[in-house]
N, C-alpha and C positions, 0 to 999 in steps of 0.2 A: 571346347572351352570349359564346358561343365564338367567335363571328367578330370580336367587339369584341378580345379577347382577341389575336387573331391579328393584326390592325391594330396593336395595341399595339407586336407582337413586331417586325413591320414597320417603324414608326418608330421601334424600337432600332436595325435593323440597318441604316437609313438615315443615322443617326447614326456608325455605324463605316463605313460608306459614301462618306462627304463625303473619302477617300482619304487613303491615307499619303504623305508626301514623303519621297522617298529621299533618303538622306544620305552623303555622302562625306567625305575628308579635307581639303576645299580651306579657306585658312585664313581668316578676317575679312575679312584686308585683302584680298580679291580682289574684294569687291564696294564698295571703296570708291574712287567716282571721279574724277575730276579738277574735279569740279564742288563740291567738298567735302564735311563731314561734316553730319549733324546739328547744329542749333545747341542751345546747351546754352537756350537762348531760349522754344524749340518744346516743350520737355520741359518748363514751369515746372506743378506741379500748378493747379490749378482752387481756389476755395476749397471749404473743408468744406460749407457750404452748398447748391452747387451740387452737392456730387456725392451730397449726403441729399435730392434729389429724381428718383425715378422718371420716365423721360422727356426729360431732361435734355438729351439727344442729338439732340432733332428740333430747339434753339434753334440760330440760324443761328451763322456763327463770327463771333468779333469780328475788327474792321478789323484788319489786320496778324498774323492768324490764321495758320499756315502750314495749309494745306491741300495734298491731292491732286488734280490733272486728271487725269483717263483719257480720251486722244483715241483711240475704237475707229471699228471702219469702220462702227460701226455710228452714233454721234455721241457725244455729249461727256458725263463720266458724274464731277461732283466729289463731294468728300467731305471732311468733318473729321474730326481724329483727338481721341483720348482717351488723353493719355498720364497723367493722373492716376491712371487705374484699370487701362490697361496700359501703363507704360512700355516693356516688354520689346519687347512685339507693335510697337508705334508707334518705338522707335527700326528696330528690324529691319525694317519696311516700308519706312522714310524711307532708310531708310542702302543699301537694295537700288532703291528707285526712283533714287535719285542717280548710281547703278556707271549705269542702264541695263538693269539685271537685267528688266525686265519689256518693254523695249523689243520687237515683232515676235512675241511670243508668243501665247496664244490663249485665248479661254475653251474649256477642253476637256471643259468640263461642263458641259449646260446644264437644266437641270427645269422644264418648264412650272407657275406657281404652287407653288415653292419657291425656287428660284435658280439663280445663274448663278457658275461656278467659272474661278477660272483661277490662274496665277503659278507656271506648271511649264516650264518651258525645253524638254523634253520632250514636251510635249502627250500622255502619256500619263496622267499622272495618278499618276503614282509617281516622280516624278521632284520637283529642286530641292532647295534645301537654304538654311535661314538665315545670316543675317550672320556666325554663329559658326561655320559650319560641322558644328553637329548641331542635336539636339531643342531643343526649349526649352522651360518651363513654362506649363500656363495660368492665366489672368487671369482671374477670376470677379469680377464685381462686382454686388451685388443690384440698381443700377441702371441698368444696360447688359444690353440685351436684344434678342433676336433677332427683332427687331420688321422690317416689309420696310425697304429702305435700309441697316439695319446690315450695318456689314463684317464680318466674322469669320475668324477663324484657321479652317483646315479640318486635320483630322489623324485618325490612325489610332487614337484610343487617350489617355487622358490623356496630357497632358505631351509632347505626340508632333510640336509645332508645328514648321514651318520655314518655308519661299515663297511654300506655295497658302493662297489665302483664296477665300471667297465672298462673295456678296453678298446677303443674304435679299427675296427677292418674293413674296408672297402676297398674294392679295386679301384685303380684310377680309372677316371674318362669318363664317369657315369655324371656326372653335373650339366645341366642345360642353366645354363648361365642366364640365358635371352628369357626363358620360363617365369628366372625369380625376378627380373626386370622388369617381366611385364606385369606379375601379381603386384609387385610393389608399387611400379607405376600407374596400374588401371585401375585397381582393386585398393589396395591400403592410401597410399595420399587420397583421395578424392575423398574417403571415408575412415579415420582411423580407427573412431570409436566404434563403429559397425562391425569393419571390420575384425575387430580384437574380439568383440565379443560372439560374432559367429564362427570365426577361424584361428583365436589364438593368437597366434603368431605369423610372420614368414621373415624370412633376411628380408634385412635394410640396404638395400643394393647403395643407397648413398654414402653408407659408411665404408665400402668395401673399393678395392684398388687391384693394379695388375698381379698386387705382389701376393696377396690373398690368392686369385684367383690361379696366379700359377701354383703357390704351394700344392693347394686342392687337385689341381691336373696333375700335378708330378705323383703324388701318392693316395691320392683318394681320401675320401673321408665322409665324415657328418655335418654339413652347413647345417642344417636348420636345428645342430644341439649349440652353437656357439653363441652365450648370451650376450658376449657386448657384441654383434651384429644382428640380434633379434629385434625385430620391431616394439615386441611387448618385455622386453628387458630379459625374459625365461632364457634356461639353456643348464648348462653343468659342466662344472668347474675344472680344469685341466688341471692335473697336478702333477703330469708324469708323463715322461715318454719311451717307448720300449725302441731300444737299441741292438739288442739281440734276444732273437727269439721269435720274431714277427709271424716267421713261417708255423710255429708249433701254435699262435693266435688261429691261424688263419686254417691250421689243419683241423685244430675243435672245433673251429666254425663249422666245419664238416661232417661233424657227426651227427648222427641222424637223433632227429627230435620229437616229444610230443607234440602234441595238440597247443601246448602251453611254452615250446621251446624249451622245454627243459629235454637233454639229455638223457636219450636211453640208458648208453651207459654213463655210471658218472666218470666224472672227468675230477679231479681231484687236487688241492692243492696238499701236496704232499709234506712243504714247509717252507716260509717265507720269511726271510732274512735281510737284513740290512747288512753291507758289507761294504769296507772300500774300493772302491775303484782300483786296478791297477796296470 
């Protein structure tokens, strides 16, 4: 029980882990490039429909969709965005892929069956900084999750967003479901306040349903980064989900790491484009 216990604390502190992006003074317009802005087109919500179904994210994008390419040296890694449920995340990625912002930079983070990080100018992992030039808020939405393929905001802390994101990879079948049932049930209701301040976080097993828990068995993922089923509100933001390319995720996953997870060799975003669907 105690070592369950201590795993728990682990995947808190892997959660504050996913790195801060350092922030400086530079202002908006320095990451906006000649190639232009966001269109106000790409931002149009989804309907209500679509965004009151769990899973929503794995449906391919429609024809004329703006999507993402990631040409790395490792191959070619697209994704759609969800600017219904984070506009913020989805203009601030669009508006920094357009400057160039991600142009020659690197995954500087990579976890074997977790994921793969990158979007720091820096390649340390504390570095970069959003379109606004500070933090920015997170985007929670109950049906955007940290399922493998999702893109996500990476950050130090609530509300901590800026550059770096990830990519979540895991195999399926790895979730003990009954685990987070019983931390929830034994451990967090009997004691919240206790609990949050020695453990952080764990899932809210009472917000969560069948339909949750199949996504997660069919594809794998990260419970314990998704904030609207956190106990202590924490987690990071979905903005994106990869369509094709999962396998070239999953093959950097593979390359061999420091001490620090960062990549022997670098892994390299070669250049990163917003393009229609077609």
């Amino acid at each position: 029980m105690k070592k369950r216990i201590v795993l728990l604390l682990l995947a808190a502190a892997l959660l504050l882990a996913l790195c801060a992006c350092g922030q400086s003074t530079t202002a908006a317009e320095k990451v906006i490039g000649s190639e232009g802005t966001v269109s106000a087109d790409s931002l149009r919500p989804l309907s209500s429909a679509d965004r009151e179904k769990i899973g929503y994210q794995l449906e391919l994008p429609e024809k004329g969709e703006e999507i993402c390419v990631l040409e790395t040296s490792f191959g070619t890694i697209k994704f759609r965005f969800f600017p219904d449920a984070a506009p913020k995340a989805v203009y601030n990625f669009k508006s920094l892929v357009l400057s160039g912002y991600y142009d020659g930079t690197v995954f500087h983070r990579v976890a074997d069956d977790f994921m793969i990080q990158g979007g720091d100018p820096t390649a340390t992992g504390r570095g970069g900084e959003s379109i606004w030039g500070k933090d920015f808020e997170d985007e929670f939405h109950k049906n955007l999750v940290n399922i493998s393929g999702a893109v996500s905001c990476a950050n130090s802390g609530p509300d901590t967003n800026g550059s770096q994101f990830f990519i979540n990879a895991v195999e399926p079948g790895g979730i003990d479901w009954e685990y987070y049932e019983m931390i929830y049930t034994n451990y967090y209701k009997p004691d919240p306040e206790t609990f949050t301040l020695y453990y952080s976080t764990t899932l809210d097993t009472s917000k969560i349903g069948k339909e949750y828990k199949a996504l997660y068995d069919e594809n794998g993922g990260n419970v314990h980064l998704d904030g609207a089923y956190s106990t202590s509100g924490r987690g990071h933001t979905v903005f994106g989900q990869v369509f094709e390319g999962l396998d070239v995720v999953k093959e950097i996953e593979k390359t061999e790491t420091d001490g620090n997870d960062k990549p022997l060799q670098d892994v390299v975003i070669l250049s990163a484009k917003i393009v229609p669907y077609e």
